[in-house]
C-alpha positions as CSV (number, residue, x, y, z in Angstrom):
1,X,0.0,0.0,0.0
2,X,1.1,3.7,-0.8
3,X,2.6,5.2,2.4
4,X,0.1,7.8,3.7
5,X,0.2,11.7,2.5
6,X,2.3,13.7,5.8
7,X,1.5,17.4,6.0
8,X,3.7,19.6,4.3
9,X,6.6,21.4,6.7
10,X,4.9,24.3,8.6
11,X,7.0,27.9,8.2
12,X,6.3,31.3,9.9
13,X,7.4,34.4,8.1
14,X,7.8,37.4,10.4
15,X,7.9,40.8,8.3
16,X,8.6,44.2,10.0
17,X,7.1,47.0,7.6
18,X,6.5,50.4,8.0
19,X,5.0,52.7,5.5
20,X,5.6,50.9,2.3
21,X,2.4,49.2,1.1
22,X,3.3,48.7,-3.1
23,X,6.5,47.0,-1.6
24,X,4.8,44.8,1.1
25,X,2.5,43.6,-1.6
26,X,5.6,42.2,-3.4
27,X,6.7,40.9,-0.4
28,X,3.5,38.7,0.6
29,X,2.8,37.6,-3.0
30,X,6.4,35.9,-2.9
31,X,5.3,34.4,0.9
32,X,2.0,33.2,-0.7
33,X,4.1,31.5,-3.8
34,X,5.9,29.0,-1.9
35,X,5.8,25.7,-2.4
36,X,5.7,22.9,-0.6
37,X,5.2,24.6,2.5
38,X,2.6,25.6,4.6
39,X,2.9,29.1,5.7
40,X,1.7,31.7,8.1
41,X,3.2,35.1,7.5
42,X,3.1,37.7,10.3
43,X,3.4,40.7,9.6
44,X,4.3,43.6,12.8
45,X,3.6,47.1,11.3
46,X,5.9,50.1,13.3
47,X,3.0,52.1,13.9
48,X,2.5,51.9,10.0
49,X,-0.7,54.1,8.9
50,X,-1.3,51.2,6.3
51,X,-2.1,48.8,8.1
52,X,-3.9,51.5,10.7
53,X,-6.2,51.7,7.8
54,X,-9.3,49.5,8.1
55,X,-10.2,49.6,4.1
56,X,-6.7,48.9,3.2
57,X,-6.2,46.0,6.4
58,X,-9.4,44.2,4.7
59,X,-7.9,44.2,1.3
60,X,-4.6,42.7,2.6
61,X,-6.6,40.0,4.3
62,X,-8.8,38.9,1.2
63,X,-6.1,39.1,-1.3
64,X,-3.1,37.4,1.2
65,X,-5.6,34.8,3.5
66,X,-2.4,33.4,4.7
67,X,-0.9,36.2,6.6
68,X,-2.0,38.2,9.9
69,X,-1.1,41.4,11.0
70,X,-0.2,43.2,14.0
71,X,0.1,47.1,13.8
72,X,2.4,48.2,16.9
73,X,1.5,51.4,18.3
74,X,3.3,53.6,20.7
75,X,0.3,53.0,22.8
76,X,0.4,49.9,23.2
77,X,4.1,49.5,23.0
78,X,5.5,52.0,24.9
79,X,9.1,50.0,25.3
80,X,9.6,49.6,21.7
81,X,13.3,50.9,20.7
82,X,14.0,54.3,19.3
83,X,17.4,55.4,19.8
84,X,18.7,52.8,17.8
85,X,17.0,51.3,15.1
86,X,18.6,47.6,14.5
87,X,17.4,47.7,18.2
88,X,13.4,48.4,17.4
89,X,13.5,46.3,14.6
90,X,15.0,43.4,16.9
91,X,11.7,43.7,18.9
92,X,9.4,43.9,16.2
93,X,10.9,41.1,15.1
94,X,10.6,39.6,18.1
95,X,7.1,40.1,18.3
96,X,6.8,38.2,15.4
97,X,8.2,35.1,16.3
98,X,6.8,35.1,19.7
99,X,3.1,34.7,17.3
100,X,5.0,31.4,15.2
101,X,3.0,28.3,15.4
102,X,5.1,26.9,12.5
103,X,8.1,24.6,13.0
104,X,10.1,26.9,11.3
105,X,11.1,30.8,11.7
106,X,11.9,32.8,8.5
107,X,12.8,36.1,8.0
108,X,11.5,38.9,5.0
109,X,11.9,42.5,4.9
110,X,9.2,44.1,3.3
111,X,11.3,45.2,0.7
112,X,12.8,41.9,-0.8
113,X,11.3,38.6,-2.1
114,X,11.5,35.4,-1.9
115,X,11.9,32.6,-5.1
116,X,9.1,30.1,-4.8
117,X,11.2,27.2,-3.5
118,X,13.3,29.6,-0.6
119,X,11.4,27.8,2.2
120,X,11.5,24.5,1.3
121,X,14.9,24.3,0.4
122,X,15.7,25.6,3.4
123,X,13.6,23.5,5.2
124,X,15.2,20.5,2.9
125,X,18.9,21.3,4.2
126,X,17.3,21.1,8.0
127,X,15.6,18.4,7.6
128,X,18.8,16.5,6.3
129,X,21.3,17.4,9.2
130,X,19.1,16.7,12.4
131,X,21.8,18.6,14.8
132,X,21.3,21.7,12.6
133,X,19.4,24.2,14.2
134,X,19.9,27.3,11.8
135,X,19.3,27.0,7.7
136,X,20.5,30.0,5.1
137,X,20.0,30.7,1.5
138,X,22.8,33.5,-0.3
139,X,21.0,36.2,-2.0
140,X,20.6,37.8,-5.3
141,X,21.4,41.9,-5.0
142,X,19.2,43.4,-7.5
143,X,18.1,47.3,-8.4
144,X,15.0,48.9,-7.9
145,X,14.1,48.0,-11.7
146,X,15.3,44.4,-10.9
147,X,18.3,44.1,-12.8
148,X,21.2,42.5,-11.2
149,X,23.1,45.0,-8.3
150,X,26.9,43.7,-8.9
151,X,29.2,45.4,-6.4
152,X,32.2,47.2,-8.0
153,X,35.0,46.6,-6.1
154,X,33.5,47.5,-2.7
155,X,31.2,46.4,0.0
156,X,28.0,48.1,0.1
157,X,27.3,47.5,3.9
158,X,30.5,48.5,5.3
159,X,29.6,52.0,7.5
160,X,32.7,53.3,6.8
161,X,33.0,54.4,3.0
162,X,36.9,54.6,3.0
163,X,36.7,50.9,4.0
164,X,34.5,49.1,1.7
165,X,37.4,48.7,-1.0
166,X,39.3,46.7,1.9
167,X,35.9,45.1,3.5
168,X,35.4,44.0,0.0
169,X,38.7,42.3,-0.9
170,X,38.6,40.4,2.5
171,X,35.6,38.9,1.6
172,X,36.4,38.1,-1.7
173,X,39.4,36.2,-0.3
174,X,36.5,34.5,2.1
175,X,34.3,33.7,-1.3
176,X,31.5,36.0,-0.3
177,X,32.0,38.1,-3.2
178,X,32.7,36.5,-6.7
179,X,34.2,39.8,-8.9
180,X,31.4,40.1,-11.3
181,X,28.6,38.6,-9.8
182,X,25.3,39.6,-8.1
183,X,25.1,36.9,-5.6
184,X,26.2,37.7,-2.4
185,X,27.7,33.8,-0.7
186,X,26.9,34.6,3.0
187,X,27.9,32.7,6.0
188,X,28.0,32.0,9.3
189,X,31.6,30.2,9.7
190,X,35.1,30.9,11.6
191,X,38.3,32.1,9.0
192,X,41.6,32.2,9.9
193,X,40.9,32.0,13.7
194,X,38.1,34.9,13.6
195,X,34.2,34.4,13.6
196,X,32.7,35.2,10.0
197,X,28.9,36.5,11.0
198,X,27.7,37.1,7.5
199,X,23.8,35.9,7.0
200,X,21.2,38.6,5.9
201,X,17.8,38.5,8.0
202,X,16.1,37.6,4.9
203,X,17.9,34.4,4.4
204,X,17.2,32.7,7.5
205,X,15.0,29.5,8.6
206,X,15.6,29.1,12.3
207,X,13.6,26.2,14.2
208,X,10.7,27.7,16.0
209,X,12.6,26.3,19.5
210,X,15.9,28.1,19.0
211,X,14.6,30.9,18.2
212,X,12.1,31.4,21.3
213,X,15.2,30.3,23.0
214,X,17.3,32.9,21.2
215,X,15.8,35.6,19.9
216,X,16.9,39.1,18.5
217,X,19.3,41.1,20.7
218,X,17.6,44.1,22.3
219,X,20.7,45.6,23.6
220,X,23.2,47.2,21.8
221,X,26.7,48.6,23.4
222,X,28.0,51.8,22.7
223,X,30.9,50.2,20.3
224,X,28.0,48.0,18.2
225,X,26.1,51.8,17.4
226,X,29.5,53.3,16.8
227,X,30.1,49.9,14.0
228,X,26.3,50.3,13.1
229,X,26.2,46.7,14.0
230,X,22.6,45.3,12.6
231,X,20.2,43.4,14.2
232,X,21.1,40.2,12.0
233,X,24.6,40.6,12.4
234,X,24.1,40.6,16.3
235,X,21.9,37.5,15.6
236,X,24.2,35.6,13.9
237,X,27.0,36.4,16.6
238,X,24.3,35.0,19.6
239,X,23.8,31.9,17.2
240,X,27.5,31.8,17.3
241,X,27.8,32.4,21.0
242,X,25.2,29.8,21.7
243,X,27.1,27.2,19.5
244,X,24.3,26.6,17.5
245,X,24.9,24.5,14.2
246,X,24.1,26.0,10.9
247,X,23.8,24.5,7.4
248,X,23.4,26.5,4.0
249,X,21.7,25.7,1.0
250,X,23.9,27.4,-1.5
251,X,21.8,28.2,-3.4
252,X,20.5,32.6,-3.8
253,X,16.9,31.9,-3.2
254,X,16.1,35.7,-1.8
255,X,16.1,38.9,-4.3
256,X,17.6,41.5,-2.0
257,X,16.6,44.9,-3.5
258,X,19.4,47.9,-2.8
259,X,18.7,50.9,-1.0
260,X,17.2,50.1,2.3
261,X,18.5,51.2,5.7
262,X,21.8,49.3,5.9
263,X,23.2,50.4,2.7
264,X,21.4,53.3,1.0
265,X,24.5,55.5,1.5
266,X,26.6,53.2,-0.7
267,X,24.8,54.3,-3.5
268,X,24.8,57.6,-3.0
């Protein structure tokens, strides 16, 4: 007899957003594409008039069934972050995940996408490595238009612009950066003695466990704001800390649009 039908893997999606509604749209009609995946997708608004809107809250419910959302108001959130941003958005991230009933945690800003088989490849590389606890896709840097975003000769994220030349060559050296190409090889891995803490929010799958266990660091020292240290860098390095195991599925399942928060000044 045929083995009996198992449900499919079950994968939260936590997106922060803000006030950016034609981007959001993208972002939940890549959500709602995945396959072989069942998914929730939470979405935590930062006091975003969008979803504060009730016409425009029951057209994102009919047209996106599978998501819920939770507008955070300064009311009703008076702790919430803001002196620091990577700080906020680790608490509305937080928020999110706190609301997972899926095995599985993933990350998407509102302003990237995922390819329809992100989740379960993820899921996939999990599956096969049971003391894994941490899964990561690389990403595909695109422009606004959605032509490819290939970084000439330095790294877009580094704060300091007299350093991204240098930033960049080190990581080319690491295989992060391939000269010519727009896929960004991120990784969570120790080089030459020294911790590499390299994954983008947007490629993560985190077991639903861990990451109640560990969540998004709240606190950020003096020297992490003077590094503009991110909230998925500080993530990575608590993964690290925790000696969590970690598996990637090299493979750039995430289109990573240019110009948001982290590196908007690089192109400039």
């Amino acid at each position: 007899m045929p083995s009996a039908r198992t449900a499919p893997p079950a994968v939260t999606v936590v997106t922060p957003t803000k006030g950016r509604p034609h981007l959001l749209t993208r972002a939940l009609a890549s959500v709602a594409r995945q396959e072989g995946v069942a998914v929730q997708h939470v979405v935590v608004g930062d006091d975003c008039p969008h979803l504060a809107d009730p016409e425009a809250l029951r057209t994102l419910r009919a047209r996106f069934p599978h998501a819920e959302f939770l507008n955070v108001t300064p009311d009703a959130f008076p702790d919430l972050p803001s002196d620091y941003l990577p700080a906020r958005l680790s608490r509305l991230r937080n928020l999110g995940i706190v609301r997972a009933h899926g095995d599985y945690v993933a990350h998407l800003d509102d302003d990237n996408a995922y390819h329809p088989d992100h989740l379960r490849t993820l899921v996939a590389a999990l599956e096969a490595d049971e003391e894994s606890e941490v899964a990561y896709s690389w990403r595909h840097l695109r422009q606004s238009d959605g032509s490819d975003f290939v970084p000439d000769g330095e790294d877009p994220w580094h704060p300091v612009p007299g350093r991204r030349a240098a930033s960049y060559a080190t990581l080319v050296e690491q295989g992060v950066f391939v000269p010519g190409s727009a896929v960004v090889r991120d990784a969570m891995r120790v080089v030459d003695g020294r911790t590499l803490s390299r994954v983008d929010t947007n490629e993560l799958l985190v077991r639903r466990d861990t990451h109640r266990r560990i969540p998004f660091p709240t606190d950020f020292s003096v020297w992490q704001r003077i590094l503009e240290t991110t909230e998925d860098m500080a993530f990575c390095q608590a993964l690290q800390q925790h000696g969590t195991v970690s598996v990637c599925s090299e493979r750039a399942t995430v289109d990573y649009y240019m110009g948001g928060y982290s590196n908007a000044a690089a192109l400039t």
